[in-house]
C-alpha positions as CSV (number, residue, x, y, z in Angstrom):
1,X,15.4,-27.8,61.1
2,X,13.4,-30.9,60.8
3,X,13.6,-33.6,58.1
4,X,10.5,-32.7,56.5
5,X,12.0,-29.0,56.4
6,X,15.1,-29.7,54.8
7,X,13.9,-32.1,52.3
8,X,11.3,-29.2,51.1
9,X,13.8,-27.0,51.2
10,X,15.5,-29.5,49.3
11,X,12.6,-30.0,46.4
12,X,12.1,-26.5,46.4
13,X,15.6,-25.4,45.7
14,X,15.9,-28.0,43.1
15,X,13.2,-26.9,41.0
16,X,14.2,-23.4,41.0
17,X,17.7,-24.1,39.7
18,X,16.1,-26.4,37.3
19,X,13.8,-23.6,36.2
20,X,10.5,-25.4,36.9
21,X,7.3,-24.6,38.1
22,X,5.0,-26.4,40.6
23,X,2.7,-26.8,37.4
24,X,5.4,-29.1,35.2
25,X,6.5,-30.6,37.9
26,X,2.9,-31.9,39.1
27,X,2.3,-32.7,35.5
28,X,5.6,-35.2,35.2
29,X,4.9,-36.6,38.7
30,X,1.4,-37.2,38.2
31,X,0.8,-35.4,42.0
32,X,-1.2,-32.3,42.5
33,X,0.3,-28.9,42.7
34,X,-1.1,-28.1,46.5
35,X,1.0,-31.5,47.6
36,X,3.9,-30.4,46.3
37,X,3.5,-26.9,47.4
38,X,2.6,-28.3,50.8
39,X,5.9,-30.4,50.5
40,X,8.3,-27.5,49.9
41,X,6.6,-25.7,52.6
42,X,6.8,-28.4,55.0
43,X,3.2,-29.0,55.6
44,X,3.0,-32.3,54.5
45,X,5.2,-35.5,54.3
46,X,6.4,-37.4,51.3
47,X,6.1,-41.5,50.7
48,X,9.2,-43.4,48.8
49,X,6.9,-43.4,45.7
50,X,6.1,-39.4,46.0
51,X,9.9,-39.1,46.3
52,X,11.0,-41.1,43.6
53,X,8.4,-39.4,41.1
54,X,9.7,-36.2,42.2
55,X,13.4,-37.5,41.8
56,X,12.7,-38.7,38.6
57,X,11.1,-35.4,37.5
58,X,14.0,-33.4,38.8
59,X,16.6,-35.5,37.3
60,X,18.2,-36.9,40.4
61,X,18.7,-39.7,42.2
62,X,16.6,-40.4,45.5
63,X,19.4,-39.9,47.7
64,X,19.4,-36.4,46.7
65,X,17.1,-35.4,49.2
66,X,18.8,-37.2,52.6
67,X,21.7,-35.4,54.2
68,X,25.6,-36.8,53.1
69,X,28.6,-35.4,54.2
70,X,30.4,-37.0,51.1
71,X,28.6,-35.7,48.7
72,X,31.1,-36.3,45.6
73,X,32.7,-39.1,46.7
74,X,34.6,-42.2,44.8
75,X,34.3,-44.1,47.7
76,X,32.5,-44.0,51.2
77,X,32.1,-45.4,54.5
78,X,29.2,-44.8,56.3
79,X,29.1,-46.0,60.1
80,X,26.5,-45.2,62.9
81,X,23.6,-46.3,60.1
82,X,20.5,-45.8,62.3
83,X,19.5,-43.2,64.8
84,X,16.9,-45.2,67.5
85,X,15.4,-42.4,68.8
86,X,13.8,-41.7,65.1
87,X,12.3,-45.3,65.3
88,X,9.1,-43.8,67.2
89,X,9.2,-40.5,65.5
90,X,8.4,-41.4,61.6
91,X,6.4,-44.2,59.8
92,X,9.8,-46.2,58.7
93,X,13.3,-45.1,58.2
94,X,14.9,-44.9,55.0
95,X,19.1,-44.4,55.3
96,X,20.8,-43.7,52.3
97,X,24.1,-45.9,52.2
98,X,25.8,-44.8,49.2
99,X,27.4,-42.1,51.2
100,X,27.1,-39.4,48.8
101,X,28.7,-41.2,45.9
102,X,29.0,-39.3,42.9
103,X,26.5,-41.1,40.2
104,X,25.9,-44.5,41.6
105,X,25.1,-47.6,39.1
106,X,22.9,-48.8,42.3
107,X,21.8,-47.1,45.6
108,X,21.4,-49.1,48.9
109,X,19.4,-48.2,51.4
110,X,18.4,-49.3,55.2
111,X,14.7,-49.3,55.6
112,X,13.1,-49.9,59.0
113,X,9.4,-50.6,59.2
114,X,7.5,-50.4,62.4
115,X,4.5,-52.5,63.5
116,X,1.7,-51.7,60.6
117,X,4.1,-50.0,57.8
118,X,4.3,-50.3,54.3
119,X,5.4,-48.3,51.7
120,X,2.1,-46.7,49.9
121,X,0.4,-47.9,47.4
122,X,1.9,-50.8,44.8
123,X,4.0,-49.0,42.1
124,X,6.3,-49.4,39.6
125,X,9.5,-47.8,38.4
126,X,12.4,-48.3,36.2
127,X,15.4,-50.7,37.0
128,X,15.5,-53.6,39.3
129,X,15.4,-54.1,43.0
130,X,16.8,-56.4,45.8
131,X,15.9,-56.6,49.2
132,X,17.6,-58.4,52.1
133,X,16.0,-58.9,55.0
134,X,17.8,-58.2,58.2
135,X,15.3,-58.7,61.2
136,X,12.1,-59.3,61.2
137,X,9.3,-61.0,58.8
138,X,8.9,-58.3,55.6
139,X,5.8,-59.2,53.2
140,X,6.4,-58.5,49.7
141,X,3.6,-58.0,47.4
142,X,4.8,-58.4,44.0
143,X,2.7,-58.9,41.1
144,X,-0.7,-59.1,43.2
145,X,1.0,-62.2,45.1
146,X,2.5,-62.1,48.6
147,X,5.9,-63.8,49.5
148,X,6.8,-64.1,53.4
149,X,10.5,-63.6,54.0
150,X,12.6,-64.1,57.0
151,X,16.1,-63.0,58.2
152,X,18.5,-64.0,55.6
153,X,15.9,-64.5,52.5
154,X,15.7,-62.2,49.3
155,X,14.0,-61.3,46.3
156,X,15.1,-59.8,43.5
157,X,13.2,-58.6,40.9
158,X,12.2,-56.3,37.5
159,X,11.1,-53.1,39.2
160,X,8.5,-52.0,37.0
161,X,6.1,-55.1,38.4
162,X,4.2,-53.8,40.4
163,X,5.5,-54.3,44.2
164,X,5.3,-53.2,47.2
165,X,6.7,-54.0,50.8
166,X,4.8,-54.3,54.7
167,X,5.6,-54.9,58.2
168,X,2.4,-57.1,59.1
169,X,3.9,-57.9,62.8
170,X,4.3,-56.5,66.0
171,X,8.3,-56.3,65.6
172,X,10.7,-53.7,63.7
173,X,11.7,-55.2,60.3
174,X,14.8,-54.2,59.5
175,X,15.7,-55.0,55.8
176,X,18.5,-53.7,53.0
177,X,17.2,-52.2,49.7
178,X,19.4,-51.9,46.8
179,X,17.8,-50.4,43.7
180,X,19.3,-49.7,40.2
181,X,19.3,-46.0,38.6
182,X,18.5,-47.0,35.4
């Protein structure tokens, strides 16, 4: 099973148990029924902000929808982070590092950008967000302004001004993206 299978498996299953259709689901989101029927069928792919609408809708966190073995946890490790071979295979990589704990205050995440990625389209969403860049230069659009930041440099910031993230080089970024639940 793919990635894109399991995590419509994943939506789909979801809004069953919570007891929702593709209609009120589409109408919380603000995206159209055929993209999420597409989704749970595995015909289409999802972007961050698709995923965090639907998150939000479903009353979870984000990390919902990537595999954990520690699902539950009060604490975890997590080791062997990034899989190469998907580097070539999908737009970025996003790796859930909160290792399946049990209602985080904060989730941090890996994100790995290829040549020519970004993250979609500016949005907005509650909480804040900090990013830490690992490798690579990342531009940051925040606000309708772009900020260059190298290995070492972070931003931190009110999440519901409008941001967005791209990999305008040749080079992997690799950066570290912790976001609040709330």
């Amino acid at each position: 099973m793919t990635n894109s299978e399991n995590l419509g498996n994943k939506v789909k299953n979801l809004r069953k148990q919570k007891k929702l259709t593709l209609k009120q689901v589409s109408q919380e989101t603000g995206l159209s029924i055929s993209f999420l029927s597409q989704l749970e069928h595995s015909k289409t792919s999802a972007t961050l902000l698709s995923l965090k609408r639907i998150s939000e809708a479903l009353g979870v966190n984000p990390s919902y929808f990537f595999s954990s073995e520690t699902q539950g946890s009060r604490s975890a490790i997590t080791r062997n982070i990034v899989d190469t071979k998907n580097l070539t295979e999908n737009r970025f990589i996003y790796k859930d590092l909160s290792g399946g704990m049990e209602n985080p205050l904060f989730v941090p995440n890996l994100i790995i950008l290829n040549p020519g990625d970004n993250r979609g389209n500016n949005f907005t969403h509650k909480g804040q967000e900090f990013l830490y860049v690992l490798e690579g230069t990342l531009t940051i659009e925040v606000n309708h302004e772009e900020v260059l930041l190298q290995p070492y440099d972070c931003i931190f910031l009110e999440s519901s001004t409008p941001h967005n993230w791209y990999n305008r080089n040749d080079k992997t970024i690799k950066f570290l993206c912790i976001s609040s639940t709330e």
